[in-house]
C-alpha positions as CSV (number, residue, x, y, z in Angstrom):
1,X,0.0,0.0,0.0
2,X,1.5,3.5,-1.3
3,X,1.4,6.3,1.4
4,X,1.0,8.7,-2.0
5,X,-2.1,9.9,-3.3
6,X,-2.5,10.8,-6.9
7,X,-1.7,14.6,-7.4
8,X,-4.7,16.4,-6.6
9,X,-6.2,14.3,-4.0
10,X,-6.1,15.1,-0.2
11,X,-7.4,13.6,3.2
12,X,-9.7,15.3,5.2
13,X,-11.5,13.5,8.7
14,X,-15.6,13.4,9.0
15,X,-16.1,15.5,11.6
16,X,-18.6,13.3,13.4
17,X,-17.0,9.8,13.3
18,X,-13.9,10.7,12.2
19,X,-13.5,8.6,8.8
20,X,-10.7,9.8,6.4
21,X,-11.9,10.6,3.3
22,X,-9.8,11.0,0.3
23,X,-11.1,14.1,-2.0
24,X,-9.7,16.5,-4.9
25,X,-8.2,19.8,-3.7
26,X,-10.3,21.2,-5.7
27,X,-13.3,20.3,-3.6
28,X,-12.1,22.7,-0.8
29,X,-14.8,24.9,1.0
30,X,-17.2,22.4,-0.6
31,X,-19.8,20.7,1.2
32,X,-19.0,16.9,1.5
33,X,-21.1,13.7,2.6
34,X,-19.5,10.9,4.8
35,X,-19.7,7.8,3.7
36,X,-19.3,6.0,6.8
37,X,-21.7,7.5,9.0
38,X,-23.8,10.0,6.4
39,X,-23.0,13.2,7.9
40,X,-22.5,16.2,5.8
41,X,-19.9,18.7,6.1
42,X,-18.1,21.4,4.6
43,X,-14.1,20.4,3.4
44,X,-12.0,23.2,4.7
45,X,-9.9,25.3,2.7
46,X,-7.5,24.6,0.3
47,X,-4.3,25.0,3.2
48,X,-5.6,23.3,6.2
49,X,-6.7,21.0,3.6
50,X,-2.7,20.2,2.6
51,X,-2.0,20.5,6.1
52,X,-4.2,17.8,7.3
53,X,-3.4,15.7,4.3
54,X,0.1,15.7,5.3
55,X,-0.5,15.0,8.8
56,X,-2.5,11.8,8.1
57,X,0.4,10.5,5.9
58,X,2.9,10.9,8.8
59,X,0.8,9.2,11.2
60,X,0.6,6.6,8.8
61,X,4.3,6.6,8.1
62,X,4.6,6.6,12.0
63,X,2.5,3.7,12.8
64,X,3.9,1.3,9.8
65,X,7.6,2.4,10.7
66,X,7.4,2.7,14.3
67,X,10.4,5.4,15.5
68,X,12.5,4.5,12.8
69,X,11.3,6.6,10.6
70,X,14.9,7.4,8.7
71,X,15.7,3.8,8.6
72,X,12.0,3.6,6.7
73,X,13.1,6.3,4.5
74,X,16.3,5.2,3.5
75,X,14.7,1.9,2.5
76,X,12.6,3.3,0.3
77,X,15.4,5.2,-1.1
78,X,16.8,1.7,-1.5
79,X,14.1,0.0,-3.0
80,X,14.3,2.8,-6.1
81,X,18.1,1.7,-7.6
């Protein structure tokens, strides 16, 4: 499973259950429906938008590498020769 989303996409959490959902930047200030629990919300702007998105990936990066995030890193950097 990649930790990269395609380039436009971003994460954003459902305010009421707190489901990440993946959606376009372009769909900042939009209003949004969870699928998980049906609420509906309004994305937030384009920059806390980015911001969350990269959040999310390093708490993702930080529970599938532990601490050792720089060994993770230089793994990947491995992997790519």
């Amino acid at each position: 499973m990649s930790l990269l989303y395609k380039k436009a996409d971003a994460a954003t959490a459902c305010p009421c259950c707190g489901e990440v959902l993946r959606v376009p930047l372009t769909a900042a200030n939009r209003r949004a429906k969870c699928c998980r629990c049906g609420e509906r919300f309004t994305i937030p702007a384009k920059q806390e938008l980015i911001d969350q998105t990269v959040a999310y990936l390093m708490s993702r990066r930080e529970r599938e590498w532990g601490d050792d995030t720089a060994a993770g890193i230089e793994a990947l950097r491995d992997s790519g020769d």
